[in-house]
N, C-alpha and C positions, 0 to 999 in steps of 0.2 A: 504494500500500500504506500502510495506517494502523496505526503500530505506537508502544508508548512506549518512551520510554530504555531504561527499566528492562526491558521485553521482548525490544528488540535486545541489552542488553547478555549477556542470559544466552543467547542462539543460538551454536553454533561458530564461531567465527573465518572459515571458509570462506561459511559459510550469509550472513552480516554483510555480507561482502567483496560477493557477488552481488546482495544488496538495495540495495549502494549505485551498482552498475554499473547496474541497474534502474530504482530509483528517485530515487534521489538527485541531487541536482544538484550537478554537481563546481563549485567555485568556485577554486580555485587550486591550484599547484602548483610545490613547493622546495625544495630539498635543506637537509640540517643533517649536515655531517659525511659519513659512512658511510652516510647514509639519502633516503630520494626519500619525501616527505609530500606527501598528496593531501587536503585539506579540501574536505569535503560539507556542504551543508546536505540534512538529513531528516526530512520529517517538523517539528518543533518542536525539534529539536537538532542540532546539528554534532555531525560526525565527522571524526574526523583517522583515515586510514590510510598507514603508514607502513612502507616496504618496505625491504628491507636494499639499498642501492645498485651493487655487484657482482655479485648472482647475482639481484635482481629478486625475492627472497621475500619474501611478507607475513610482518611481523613484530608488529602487531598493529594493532589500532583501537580509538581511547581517542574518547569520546566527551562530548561539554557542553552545557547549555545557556546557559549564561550567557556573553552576549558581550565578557564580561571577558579569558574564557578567552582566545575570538577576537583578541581585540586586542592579547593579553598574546602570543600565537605570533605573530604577524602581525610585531610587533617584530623577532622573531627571522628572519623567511624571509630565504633570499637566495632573491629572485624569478626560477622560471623561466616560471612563463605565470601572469598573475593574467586567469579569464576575464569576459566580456563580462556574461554573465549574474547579478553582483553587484547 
């Protein structure tokens, strides 16, 4: 699927979540606090989806292009699976 930032970012929350189960390719995965964050790369930007960590609900998806972002969270993960596919 070929889609731009700016196209994913206006679709629901839900519709997002599915394009990135789809098509996206998961690259890591880490807790922060209360939260389980799942970073994508899609398409020509990353996505971060980040779920509340007790009840497993998506709480939302903030998305970048700029691998500043990338490197500026990456800081922060405490790493629970960083995958192969990097």
């Amino acid at each position: 699927m070929n889609i731009t930032r700016e196209a994913y970012d206006l679709k629901p929350l839900l519709i997002k979540q599915g394009a990135l189960f789809l098509w996206g390719v998961h690259l890591a995965k880490w807790t922060d606090g209360g939260y389980i964050h799942h970073l994508y790369r899609f398409n020509d930007f990353y996505a971060d989806m980040c779920c509340d960590r007790h009840t497993n609900r998506l709480v939302r998806i903030a998305t970048s292009t700029s691998p500043h972002w990338l490197v500026t969270n990456m800081g922060k993960m405490n790493l629970i699976q960083m995958d192969q596919s990097m």
